[in-house]
VOGU-342283 format. One record per residue: residue in one letter; x, y, z of N, C-alpha, C in turn. Coordinates in steps of 0.1 Angstrom, whole numbers, plus 5000, padded with zeros to 4 digits. Layout:
BEGIN
AXYZXYZXYZ...
This chain:
BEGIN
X901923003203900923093198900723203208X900623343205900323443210899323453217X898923483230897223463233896523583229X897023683220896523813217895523743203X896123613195895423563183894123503187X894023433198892623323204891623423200X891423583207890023653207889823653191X891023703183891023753168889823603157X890723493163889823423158888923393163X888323373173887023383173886023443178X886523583168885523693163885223663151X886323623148886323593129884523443131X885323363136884623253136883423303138X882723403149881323483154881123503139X881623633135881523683123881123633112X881423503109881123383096880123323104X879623293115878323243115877423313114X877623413117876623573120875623553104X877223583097876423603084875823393074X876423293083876223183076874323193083X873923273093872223233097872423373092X872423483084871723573079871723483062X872523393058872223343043871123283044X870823173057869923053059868623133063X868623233066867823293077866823243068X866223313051865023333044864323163047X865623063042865022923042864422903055X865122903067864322863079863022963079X863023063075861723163081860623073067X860823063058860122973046860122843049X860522763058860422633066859522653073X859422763088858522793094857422803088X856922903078855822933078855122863066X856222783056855622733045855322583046X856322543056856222373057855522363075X856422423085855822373099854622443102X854422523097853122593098852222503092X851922513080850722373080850822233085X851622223090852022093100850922103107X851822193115850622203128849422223127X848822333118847422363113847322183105X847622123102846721973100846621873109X847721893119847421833132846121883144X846321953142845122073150844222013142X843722053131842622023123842021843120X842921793125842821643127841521583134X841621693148840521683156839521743155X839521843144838121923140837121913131X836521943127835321943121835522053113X835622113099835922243092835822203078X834322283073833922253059834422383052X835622523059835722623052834922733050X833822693054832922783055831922823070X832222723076831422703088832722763100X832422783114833322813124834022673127X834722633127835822533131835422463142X835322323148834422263152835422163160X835522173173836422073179835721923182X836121823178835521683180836521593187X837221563187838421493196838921413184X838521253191839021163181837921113169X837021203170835921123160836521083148X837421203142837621153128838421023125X839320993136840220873137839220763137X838220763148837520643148836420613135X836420703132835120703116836420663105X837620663109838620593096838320483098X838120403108838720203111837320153107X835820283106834720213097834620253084X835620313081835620423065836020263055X835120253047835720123042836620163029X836120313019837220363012838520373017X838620373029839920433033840820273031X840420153036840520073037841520023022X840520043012840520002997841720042992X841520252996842320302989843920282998X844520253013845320173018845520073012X845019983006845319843003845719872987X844919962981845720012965847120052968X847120112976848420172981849820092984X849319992994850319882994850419812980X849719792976849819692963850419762951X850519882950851719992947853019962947X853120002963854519982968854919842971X854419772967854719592970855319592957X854719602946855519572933856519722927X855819812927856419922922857919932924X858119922938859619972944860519862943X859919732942860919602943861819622923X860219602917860719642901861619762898X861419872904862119992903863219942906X863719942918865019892923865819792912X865219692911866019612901866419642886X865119762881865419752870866519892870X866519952880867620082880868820052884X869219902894870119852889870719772878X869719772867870419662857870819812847X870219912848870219972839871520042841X871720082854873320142860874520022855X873919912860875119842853875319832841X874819862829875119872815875619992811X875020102821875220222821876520272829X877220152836878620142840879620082830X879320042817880119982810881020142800X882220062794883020162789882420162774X881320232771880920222758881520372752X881120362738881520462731880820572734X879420562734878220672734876920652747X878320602760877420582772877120672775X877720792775877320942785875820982775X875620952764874221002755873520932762X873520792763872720682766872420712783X873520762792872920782805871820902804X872120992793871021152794869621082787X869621002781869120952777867920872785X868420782794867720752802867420812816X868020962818867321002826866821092827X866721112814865621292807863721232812X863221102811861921082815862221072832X862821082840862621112855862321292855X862721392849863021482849861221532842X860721472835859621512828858321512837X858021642834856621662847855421502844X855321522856854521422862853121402856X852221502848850821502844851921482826X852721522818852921532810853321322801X854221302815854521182817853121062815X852221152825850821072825849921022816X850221162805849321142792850121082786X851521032783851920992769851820842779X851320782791851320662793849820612790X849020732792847320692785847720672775X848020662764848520642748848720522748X849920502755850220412754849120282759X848620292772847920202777846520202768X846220272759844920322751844420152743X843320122753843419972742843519962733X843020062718842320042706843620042699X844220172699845420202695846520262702X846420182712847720222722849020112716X850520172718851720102714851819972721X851219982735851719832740850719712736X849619732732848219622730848819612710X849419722707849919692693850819602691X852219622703853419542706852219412706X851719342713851119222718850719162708X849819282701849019172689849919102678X851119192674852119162664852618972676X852518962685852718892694851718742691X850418802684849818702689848818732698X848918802707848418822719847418942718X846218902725845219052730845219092738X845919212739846119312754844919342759X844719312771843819392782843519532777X842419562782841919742785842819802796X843619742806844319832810843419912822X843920072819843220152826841820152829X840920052821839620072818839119942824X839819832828840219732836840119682852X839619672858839519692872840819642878X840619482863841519372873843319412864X843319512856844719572851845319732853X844319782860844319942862845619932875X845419882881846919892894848119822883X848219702880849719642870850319762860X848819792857849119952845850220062851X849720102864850420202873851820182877X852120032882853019952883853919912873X853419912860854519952847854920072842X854420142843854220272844855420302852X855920302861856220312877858020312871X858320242858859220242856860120312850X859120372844859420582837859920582840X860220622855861320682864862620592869X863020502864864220422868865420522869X865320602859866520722857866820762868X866420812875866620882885867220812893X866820682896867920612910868820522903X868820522891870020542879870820602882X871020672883872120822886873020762896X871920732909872320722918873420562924X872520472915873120362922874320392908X874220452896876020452887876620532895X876420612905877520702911878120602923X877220492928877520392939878720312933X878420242922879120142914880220222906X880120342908881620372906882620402917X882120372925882520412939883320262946X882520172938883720042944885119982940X885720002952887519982950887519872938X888719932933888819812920889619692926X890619732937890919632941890619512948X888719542952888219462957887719332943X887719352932887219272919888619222916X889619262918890919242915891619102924X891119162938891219052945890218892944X889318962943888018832940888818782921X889218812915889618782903891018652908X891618712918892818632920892018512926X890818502932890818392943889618332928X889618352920889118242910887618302907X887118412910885818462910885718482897X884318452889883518512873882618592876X882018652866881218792868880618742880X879518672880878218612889878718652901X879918622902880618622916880818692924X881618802912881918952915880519012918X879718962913878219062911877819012924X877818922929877018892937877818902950X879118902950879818912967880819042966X880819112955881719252957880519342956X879719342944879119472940877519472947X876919382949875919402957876319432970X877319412980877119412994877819572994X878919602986879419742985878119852978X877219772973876419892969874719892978X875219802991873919813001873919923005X874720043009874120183014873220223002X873520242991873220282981871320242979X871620112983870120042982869320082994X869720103005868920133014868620223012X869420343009868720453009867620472996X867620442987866620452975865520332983X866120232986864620182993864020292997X864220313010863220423017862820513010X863620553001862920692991862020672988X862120532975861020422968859820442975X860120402985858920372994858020473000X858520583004858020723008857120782996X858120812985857420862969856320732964X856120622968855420512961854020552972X853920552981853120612995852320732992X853120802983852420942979852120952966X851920882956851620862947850620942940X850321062930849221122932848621182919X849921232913849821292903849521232889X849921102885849821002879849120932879X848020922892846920852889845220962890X845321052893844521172890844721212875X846021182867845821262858845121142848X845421022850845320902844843720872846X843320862858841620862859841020922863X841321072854840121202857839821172870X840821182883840721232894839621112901X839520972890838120962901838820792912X839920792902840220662908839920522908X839120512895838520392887839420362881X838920212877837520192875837420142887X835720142894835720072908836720062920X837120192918837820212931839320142927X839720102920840419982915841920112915X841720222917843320282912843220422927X842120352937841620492946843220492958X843820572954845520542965844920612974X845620612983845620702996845620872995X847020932985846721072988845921132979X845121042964843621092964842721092967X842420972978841421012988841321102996X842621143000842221283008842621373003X842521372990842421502979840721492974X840421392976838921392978838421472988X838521433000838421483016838221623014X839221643006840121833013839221913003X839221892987838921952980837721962970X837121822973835721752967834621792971X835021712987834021712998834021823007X835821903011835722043022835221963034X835821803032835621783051837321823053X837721933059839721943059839721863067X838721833082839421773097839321633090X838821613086838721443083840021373072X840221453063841221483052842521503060X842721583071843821553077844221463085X843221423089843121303097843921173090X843021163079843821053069845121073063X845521223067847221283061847921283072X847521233083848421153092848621043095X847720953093847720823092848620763081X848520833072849420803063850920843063X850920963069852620993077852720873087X851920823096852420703105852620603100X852220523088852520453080853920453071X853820563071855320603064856420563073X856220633088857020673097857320493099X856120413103856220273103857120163099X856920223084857420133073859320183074X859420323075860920363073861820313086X860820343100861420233112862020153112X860820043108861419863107862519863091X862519963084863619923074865019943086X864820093096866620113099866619993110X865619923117865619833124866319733118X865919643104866619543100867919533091X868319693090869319733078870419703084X870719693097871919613100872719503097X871619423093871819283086871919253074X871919363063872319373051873019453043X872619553055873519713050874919693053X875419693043877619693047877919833044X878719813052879719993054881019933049X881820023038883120033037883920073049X884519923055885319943068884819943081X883319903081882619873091883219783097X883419753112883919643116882719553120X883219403119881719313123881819303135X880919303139880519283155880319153163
């Protein structure tokens, strides 16, 4: 090679980055100021005192320590878990059962995949009301399904002791979406690995259980965490569902409507952010100890064991 080419190319190479941060430039400068900027303005405000109308009021940690006697906060944390304890486990399973049917060679699977994932896609308050309907005691479709059953449906939403299970069925609307994702996984496993388990005497159960689950653990981990992040922020669906109040008896109060209480109810912001971090460390928490134990279940194509 010529050494007169080395500079040529990398001017070229200058030149293509030059303009690859003049394409990104808009997004980073709309990252700065649209996402890290209120970052920090709710960190700051963490420790203040600010009803929006008054001068901004530095307190340290008061707001932190008025959470550990806030007994709402408590409640609406513990709705929260009880969310994500059922919501994400159900989700998970039932988005894999539905990918696997939705992996078979049918005639009119590709309708049937759009099919099931046109309600992930449907706004979230729209979603909300056609599940009031449904959950509607008098003449809602599922207490109708029941009675044809035999059975008398609960009130549901109106329910203390059925308003979270409601949310939690509900919760399933959205399987589509990590539908997509675990059919793009399960098509992604070598055929020769079912081919081989076929020679050594393996039936479906087999295959399912020692080719297609352990080849589709990246796939799971990562929707775990998703699951889990989106189940944590839950907000839109239960505001539109209980006129914002989170009843009955506190029975549906999650976490990011309480501090949509805070922010916009009440105009305590420092206290409201206070609780929008606590809830990022919770997150931050829970996503930890998942990469902490994902070792032990998570398989890589070609990972060597250790």
């Amino acid at each position: 090679m010529s050494t007169n080419t080395v500079p040529v190319h990398h001017k070229s190479g200058s030149h293509e980055a030059l303009w690859g941060y003049v394409f990104i430039g808009p997004w980073i400068l709309g990252m700065i100021l649209f996402v890290g900027g209120p970052i920090i303005a709710s960190l700051v405000l963490a420790f203040c005192k600010w009803d929006l109308l008054t001068p901004i009021q530095f307190v340290g940690f008061e707001n932190f320590s008025h959470m550990f006697g806030d007994k709402k906060f408590w409640i609406s944390l513990g709705n929260t878990f009880y969310y994500t304890l059922f919501a994400v486990p159900l989700g998970i399973v039932g988005s894999i059962m539905v990918a696997l049917l939705m992996n078979q060679d049918w005639k009119s699977v590709r309708l049937l995949r759009t099919i099931y994932y046109l309600p992930s896609v449907t706004a979230g308050v729209a979603s909300a009301i056609i599940w009031m309907w449904l959950f509607n005691p008098d003449f809602g479709l599922i207490n109708y399904g029941l009675s044809m059953l035999g059975v008398k449906g609960p009130l549901w939403l109106a329910d203390e002791n059925w308003s979270k299970p409601a949310l939690v069925v509900m919760s399933l609307w959205g399987v589509g979406g990590n539908m997509i994702i675990y059919l793009a996984g399960l098509q992604g496993v070598p055929r020769q690995l079912y081919e081989a388990a076929e020679i050594d005497g393996a039936g479906i159960w087999h295959k399912f259980r020692h080719v297609t689950i352990p080849m589709l653990t990246p796939v799971i981990f990562f929707n775990l965490i998703m699951s889990i992040v989106w189940s944590f922020q839950i907000f839109t669906q239960v505001y539109t569902m209980t006129g914002g109040q989170g009843g009955p008896a506190d029975s549906t109060l999650v976490l990011v409507l309480y501090i949509y209480h805070y922010a916009f109810k009440y105009h305590h912001m420092g206290y409201a952010c206070a609780l929008a971090w606590a809830l990022f460390f919770v997150i931050m928490l829970f996503t930890f100890l998942q990469f902490k134990i994902a070792g032990g279940w998570v398989h890589y194509e070609g990972e060597l064991k250790k």
